[in-house]
N, C-alpha and C positions, 0 to 999 in steps of 0.2 A: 783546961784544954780548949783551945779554939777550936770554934765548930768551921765544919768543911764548909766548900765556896757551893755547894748544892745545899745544904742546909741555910747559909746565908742568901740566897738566891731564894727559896723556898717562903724564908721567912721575909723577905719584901715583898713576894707576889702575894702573901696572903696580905699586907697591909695596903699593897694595891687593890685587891678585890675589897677591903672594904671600903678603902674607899669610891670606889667604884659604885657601890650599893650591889654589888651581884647577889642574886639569891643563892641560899647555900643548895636548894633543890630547884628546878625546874617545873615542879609538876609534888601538889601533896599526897599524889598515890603511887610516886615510886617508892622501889624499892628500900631506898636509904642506903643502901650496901655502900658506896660512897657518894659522895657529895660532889656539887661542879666545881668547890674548889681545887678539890683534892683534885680533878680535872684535869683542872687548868693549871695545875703548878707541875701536875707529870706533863702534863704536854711541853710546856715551856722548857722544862728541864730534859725534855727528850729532843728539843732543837739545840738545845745547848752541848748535848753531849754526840749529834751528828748519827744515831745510831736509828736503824728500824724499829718498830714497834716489837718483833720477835725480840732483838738483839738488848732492846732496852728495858723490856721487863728481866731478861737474863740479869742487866747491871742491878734492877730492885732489888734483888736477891741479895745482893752483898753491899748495899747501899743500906747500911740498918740505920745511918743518923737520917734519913731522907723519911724511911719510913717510920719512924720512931716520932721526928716530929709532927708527920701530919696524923698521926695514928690509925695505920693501915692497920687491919686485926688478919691480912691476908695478902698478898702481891695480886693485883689486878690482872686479867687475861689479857693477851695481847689485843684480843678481836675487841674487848671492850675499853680501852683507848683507843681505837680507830674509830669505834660507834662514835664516841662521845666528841673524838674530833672533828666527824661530819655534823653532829647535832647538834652543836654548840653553834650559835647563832653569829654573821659576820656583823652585826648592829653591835652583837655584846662586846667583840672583839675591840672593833673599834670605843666604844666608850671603855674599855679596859685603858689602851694607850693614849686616850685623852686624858683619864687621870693620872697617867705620869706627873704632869704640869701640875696638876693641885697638891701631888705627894711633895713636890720639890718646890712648894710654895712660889712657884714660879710669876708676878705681877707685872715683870715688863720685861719684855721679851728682845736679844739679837738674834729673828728669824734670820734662814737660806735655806733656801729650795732649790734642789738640785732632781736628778733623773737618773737612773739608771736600769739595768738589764739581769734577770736571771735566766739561765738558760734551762734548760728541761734535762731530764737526768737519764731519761728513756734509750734514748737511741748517743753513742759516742760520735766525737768529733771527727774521727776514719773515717764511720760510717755514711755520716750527711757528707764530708770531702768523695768520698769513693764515687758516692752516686747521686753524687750533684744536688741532693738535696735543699731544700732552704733552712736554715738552723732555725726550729720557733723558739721565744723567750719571753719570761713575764717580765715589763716594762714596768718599774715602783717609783714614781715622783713623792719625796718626802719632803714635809717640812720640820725641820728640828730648830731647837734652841741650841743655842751657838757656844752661850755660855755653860750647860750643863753637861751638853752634847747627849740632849737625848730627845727619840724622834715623837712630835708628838700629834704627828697628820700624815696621811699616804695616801696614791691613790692608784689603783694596780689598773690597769691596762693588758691584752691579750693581741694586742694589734698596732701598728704603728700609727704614732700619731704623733701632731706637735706639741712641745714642752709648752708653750703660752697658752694654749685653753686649759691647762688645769693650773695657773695659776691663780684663777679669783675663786674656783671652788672652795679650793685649798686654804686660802688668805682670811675666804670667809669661814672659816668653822675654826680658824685659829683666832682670830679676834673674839669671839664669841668664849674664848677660852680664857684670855690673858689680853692685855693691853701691847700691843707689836709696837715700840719704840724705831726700830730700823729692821728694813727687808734684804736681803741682799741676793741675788740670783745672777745666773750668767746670761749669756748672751741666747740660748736657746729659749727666754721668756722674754727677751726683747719686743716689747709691743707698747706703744702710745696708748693703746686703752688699758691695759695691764699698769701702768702708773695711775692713771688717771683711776681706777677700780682704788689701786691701794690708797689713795688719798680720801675718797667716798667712805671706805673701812675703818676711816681712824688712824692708819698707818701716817708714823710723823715724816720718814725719812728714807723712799723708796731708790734703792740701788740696783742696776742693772745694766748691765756691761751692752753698749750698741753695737749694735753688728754694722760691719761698713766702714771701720774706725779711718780708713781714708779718704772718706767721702766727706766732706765740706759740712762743717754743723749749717751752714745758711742754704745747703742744700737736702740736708736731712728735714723729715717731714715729723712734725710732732713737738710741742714747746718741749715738752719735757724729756725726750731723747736728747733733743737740741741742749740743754743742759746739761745733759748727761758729757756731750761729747767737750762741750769748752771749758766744763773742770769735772775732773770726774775722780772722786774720793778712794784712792788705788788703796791707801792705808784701812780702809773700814772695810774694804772690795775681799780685803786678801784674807778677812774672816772665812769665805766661802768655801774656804781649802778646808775647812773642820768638816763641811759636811762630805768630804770625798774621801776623808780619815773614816767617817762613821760607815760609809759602803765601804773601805775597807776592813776595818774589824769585823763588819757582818758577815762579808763574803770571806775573808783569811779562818772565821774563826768557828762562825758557822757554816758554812758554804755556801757556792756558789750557784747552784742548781737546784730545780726544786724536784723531789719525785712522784708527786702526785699526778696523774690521768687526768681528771676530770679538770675543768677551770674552774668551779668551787671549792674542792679541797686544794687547789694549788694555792687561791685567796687567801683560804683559811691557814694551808702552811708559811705561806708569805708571812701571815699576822702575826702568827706563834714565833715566827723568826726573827720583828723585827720588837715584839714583845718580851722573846728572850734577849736579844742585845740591849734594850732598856733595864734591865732586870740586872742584868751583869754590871753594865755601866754605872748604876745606882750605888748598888755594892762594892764594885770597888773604888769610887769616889768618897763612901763615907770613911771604910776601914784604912784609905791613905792616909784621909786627913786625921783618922783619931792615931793612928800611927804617928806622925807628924805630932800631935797633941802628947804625945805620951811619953817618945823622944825627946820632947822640949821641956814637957815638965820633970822627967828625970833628970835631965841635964842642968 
């Protein structure tokens, strides 16, 4: 019998956490009653199934391959996956979906960085319409690999700002990862030191669409914009649509909004959400192709 897509989901985020190095405890005078794996595989599986902490301990209940494989002896209280989703650290977070890249042996990379918006789950769309409100939203610039399609850098934001300063942060903690063969970004990271950065990085082959496209390359300012515009590689460019496929399964499938109050746990849910989309996308990348493999050798 094939095991369920939460069981399969479960059992990669524990081969993520080790590789990861995460500790299974935090602290050697807790209680033991569970472990941060156990944790962090409900939490991920609670962004995946879109449901409250009440409403998702309800689904444990009847979710016996979920808790059978991580070997719960009891269904966790709901208060105590929310403790654990404040407590659990955004450092750990982050090196969790850094080793995506190393789970998928990933060694040369087609990076795109693109941006996007969640909105806040608190007050409806009437509502800010009705009384004129300003709608707030967490702002998440990722960078993912192109060819796995999974994300494996972000950088959350709570205020507006431009997409080209978070390009070299970003650029630098991916190369420190993996070797970036080619970048590719839109025109919202259009900037001459933004090339000039990915070339300092090791990056071989930096693409970014210029903004101005009827202005005169001999009047555009920057060698390397200035190339951009007198041949500019449309066929490699048009990779960049993968990454507005990945905010769309996140936001189609996870949602759109995040419901957290505070801007810490909204981070924190951010992470989990874009750690539960890596998690899915793994899993059903492998079971296609051994699908594919299984069809072919039957055939």
């Amino acid at each position: 019998m094939k095991p369920s897509i939460y069981v399969r989901m479960a059992r990669t985020m524990m081969r993520i956490l080790e590789k990861a190095r995460v500790p299974p405890y935090l602290h050697k005078s807790s209680n033991h009653v569970y472990s941060v794996w156990q944790h962090l595989v409900l939490l991920t599986l609670r962004q995946y199934e879109r449901k409250s902490y009440r409403r998702f301990v309800e689904f444990l209940e009847e979710a016996f391959g979920v808790v059978g494989f991580l070997g719960l002896s009891r269904i966790p209280h709901y208060t105590t996956l929310q403790k654990a989703a404040a407590r659990l650290r955004h450092g750990m977070l982050l090196k969790i979906l850094e080793s995506f890249l190393a789970y998928c042996q990933v060694s040369r990379m087609l990076a795109g960085m693109d941006a996007t918006g969640l909105s806040h789950g608190q007050a409806s769309y009437y509502y800010t319409k009705k009384f004129k409100l300003r709608r707030k939203f967490v702002k998440i610039t990722i960078c993912a690999d192109l060819r796995q399609q999974i994300v494996c850098g972000i950088k959350i934001r709570h205020r507006r700002r431009n997409d080209m300063y978070d390009f070299t942060p970003l650029l630098r903690k991916l190369t420190g990862l993996a070797s970036v063969g080619t970048m590719v970004a839109d025109r919202g990271f259009d900037s001459e030191q933004n090339h000039v950065d990915a070339g300092k990085l090791g990056v071989e082959r930096c693409i970014i669409r210029p903004r101005y496209e009827n202005l005169k390359p001999s009047k555009t300012r920057g060698e390397h914009r200035r190339r951009m515009k007198r041949r500019f590689p449309w066929k490699t460019y048009h990779q960049r649509s993968k990454v507005e496929t990945i905010f769309s399964v996140i936001k189609g499938m996870l949602g759109d909004s995040v419901t957290s109050r505070n801007i810490v746990t909204q981070n924190r849910e951010t992470l989990y959400r874009v750690i539960a989309y890596n998690c899915y996308r793994i899993t059903r990348n492998y079971f296609v192709i051994f699908g594919w493999f299984l069809r072919g050798y039957v055939g």
